[in-house]
C-alpha positions, 0 to 999 in steps of 0.5 A: 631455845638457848642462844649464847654471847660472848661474855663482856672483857673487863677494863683490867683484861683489855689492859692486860692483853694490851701490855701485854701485846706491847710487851710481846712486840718489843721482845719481837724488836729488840730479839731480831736485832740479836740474832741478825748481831749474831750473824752479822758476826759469824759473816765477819760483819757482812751485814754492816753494809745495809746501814745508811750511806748519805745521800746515796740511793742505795743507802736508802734500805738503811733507812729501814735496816739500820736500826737492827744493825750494830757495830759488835755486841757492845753496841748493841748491848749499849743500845739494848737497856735503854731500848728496853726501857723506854719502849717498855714505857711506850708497849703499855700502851699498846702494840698499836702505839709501839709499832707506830711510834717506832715507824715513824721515828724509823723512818722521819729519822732515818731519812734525816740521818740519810739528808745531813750525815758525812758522804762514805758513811754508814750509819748503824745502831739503834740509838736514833731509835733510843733518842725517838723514845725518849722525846716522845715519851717527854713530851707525850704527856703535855700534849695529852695534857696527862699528868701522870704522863708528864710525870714519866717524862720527867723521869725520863729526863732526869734518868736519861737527860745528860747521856742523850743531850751527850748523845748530840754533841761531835764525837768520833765514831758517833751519828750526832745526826741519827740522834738529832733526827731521832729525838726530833721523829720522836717529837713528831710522832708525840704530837701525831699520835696525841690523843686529840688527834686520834679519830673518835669512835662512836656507836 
């Protein structure tokens, strides 16, 4: 009698299919925030209303809408390059890692941003986003205490540094606060997703 197992994945080909679903998720991200633009435009900018309105209950749908929400396609291309790459730093590390870094910098700063921001307010874009990314990715490394990490934080900052610390200063037209409460989500999601936190597996 003959039996057959299934042959063993080499490291490099359990890489591959993890970047790769990384990859696949932020393309799957940042393509919705296309189309729902394009039709935010055709309907005369009828979907701008599902962003954050402080303090409101009904305002509270932004919190998981407003990311996919951009005032025109100058806006969202502006959020674009950035969201691409940052995440793309993030997505190597699986699709796992980037739909939990991304929940929890939605959702830890979208309720700040609903908290604090000025009352009659809608507040869209994807840059708190952006601002969550980025914190998490600089400060990742020390808590895995991972040099090769703390290596692309410090790209991070030396690339992208003055634009986000501009990015919390008062401005016109500008949620200094979905910023704000980005960059601390991405904070809170580095320290919670450190690897010494992470349940061990056994066999």
């Amino acid at each position: 009698m003959s039996s057959q197992t299934p042959a063993k994945r080499t490291g490099r080909s359990v890489d591959t299919a993890r970047i790769g679903s990384g990859l696949k998720l932020l393309g799957a991200l940042v393509g919705l925030m296309w189309v729902i633009e394009v039709v935010d435009t055709a309907t005369n900018g009828a979907l701008d209303q599902y962003g954050i309105i402080s303090r409101e209950p009904r305002g509270l749908v932004g919190i998981l809408t407003a990311p996919f929400l951009h005032l025109g396609f100058g806006h969202l291309i502006s959020n674009t390059l950035p969201l691409v790459t940052l995440g793309a730093l993030i997505a190597i590390s699986g699709a796992a890692r980037l739909f939990a870094v991304t929940a929890i910098v939605t959702v830890i700063g979208g309720f700040g941003t609903w908290l604090i921001s000025p009352p009659n307010v809608i507040t869209i874009g994807a840059s708190g986003l952006v601002f969550g990314y980025a914190t998490y990715l600089v400060l990742r490394g020390l808590f895995n205490r991972r040099i090769a990490q703390v290596l692309v934080g410090i790209v991070v900052v030396m690339v992208w540094g003055s634009a986000l610390w501009g990015g919390l200063l008062p401005q016109d037209g500008i949620s200094w606060q979905g910023h704000l409460f980005g960059g601390l989500a991405g904070v809170l999601a580095a320290w919670v997703l450190a690897d010494d936190k992470q349940p061990k597996r056994v066999s």
